[in-house]
C-alpha positions in Angstrom: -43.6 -10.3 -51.2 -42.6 -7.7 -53.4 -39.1 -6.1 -53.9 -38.6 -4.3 -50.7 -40.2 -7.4 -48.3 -44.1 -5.5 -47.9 -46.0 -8.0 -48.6 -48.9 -8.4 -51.0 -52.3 -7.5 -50.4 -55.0 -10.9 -51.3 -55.7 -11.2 -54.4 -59.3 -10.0 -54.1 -58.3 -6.8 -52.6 -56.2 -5.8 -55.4 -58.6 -6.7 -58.0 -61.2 -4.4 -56.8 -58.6 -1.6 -56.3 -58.0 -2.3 -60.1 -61.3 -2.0 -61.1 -62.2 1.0 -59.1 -59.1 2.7 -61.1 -59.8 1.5 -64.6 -63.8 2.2 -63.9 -62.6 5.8 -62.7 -60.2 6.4 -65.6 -63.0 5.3 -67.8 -65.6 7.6 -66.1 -63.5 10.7 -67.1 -63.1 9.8 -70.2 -67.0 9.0 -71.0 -67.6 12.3 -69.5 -67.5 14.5 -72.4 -70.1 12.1 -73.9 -72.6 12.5 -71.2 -72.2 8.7 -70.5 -72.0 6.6 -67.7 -69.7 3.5 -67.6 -72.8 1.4 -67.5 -74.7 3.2 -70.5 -71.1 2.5 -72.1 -71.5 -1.5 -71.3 -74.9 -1.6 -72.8 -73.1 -0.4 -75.5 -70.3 -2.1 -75.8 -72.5 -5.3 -75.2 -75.4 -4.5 -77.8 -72.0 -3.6 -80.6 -70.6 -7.0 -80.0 -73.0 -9.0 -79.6 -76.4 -7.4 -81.7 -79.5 -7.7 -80.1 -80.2 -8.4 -76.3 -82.9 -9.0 -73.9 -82.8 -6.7 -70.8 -82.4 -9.8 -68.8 -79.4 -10.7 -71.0 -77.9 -6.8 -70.4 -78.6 -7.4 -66.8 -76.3 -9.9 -66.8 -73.7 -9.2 -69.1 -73.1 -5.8 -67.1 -74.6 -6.9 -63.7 -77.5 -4.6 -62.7 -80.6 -5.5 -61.6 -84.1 -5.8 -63.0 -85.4 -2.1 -62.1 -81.4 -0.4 -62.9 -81.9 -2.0 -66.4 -85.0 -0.6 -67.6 -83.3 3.0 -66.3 -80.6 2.7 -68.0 -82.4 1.8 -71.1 -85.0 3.8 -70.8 -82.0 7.0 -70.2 -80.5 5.8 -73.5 -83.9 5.4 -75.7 -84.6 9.3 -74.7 -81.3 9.9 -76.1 -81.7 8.2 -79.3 -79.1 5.4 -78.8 -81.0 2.2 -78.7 -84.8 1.0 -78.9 -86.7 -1.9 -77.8 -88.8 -4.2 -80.3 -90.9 -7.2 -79.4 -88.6 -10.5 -79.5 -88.9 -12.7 -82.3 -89.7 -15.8 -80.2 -90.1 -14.7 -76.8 -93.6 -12.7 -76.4 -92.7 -12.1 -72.7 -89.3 -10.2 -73.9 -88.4 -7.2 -75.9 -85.1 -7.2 -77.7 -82.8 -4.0 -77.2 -80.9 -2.5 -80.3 -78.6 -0.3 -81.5 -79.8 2.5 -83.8 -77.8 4.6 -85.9 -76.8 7.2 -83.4 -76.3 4.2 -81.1 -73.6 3.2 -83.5 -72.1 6.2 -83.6 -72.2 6.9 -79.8 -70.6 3.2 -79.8 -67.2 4.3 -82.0 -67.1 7.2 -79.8 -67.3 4.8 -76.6 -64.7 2.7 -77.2 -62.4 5.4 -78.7 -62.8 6.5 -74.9 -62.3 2.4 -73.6 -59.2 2.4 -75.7 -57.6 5.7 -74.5 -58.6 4.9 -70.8 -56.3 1.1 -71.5 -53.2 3.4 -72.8 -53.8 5.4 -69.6 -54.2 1.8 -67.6 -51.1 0.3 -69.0 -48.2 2.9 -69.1 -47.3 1.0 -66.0 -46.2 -1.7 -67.8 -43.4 -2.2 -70.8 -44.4 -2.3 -73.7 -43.4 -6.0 -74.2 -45.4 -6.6 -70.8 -49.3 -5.8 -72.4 -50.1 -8.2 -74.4 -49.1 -10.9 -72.1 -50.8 -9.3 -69.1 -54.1 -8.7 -71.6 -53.9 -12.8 -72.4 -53.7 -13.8 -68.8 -56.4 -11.6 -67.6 -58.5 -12.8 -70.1 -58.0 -16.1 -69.3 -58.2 -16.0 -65.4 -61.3 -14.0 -66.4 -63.2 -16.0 -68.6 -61.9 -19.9 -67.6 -64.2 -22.0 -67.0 -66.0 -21.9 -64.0 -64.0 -24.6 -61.0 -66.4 -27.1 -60.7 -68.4 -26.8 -56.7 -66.7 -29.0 -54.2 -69.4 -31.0 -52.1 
């Protein structure tokens, strides 16, 4: 229950209403760089990580097979990424940043970071980095085991 007795939606329902707000907040501000927020994952993922496979992006930003290849193909046209044969997996092709990628990159999460200040002014100042750390960890645990 919250202050004023209403009680509390389940937990599910308000995680999705918080990613439809922080996915919406980050839309706007990706805007001005003719990005979507999954071109902006692909990204993100390829800057932290070097690299990929398209099956690998498909999972770190959870698209399918035939969104993939459109989304990399939209960012290759643009001059962002490019696909090279995979050192040991002839069946694969590895997607990279290039040098506009890069700088596309800064500029993305210049727009991630400004789209968090907007996300956390909600919260006191002293309130972030605690709600950051538990996020994180109810977000990236370990999977439960599966109960038989």
């Amino acid at each position: 229950m919250t202050d004023d007795q209403t009680p509390l939606p389940p937990l599910g329902l308000t995680l999705r209403q918080a990613h439809l707000r922080a996915a919406r907040m980050f839309a706007e501000e990706l805007r001005p760089l003719e990005l979507e927020n999954v071109h902006a994952g692909v990204l993100i993922n390829l800057g932290m990580l070097g690299s990929r496979t398209q099956r690998q992006l498909m999972d770190s930003v959870g698209s399918d097979k035939s969104a993939m290849v459109r989304y990399i193909d939209s960012l290759e046209s643009r001059g962002l990424v490019h696909r090279r044969p995979h050192p040991t997996d002839r069946r694969a092709h590895a997607v990279e940043l290039t040098e506009a990628g890069e700088a596309a990159l800064t500029e993305v999460l210049a727009a991630s970071a400004r789209t968090e200040e907007r996300l956390l002014r909600c919260l006191e100042p002293g309130e972030r980095d605690p709600f950051r750390e538990l996020l994180g960890r109810f977000t990236y645990q370990a999977p439960e085991p599966v109960r038989e």
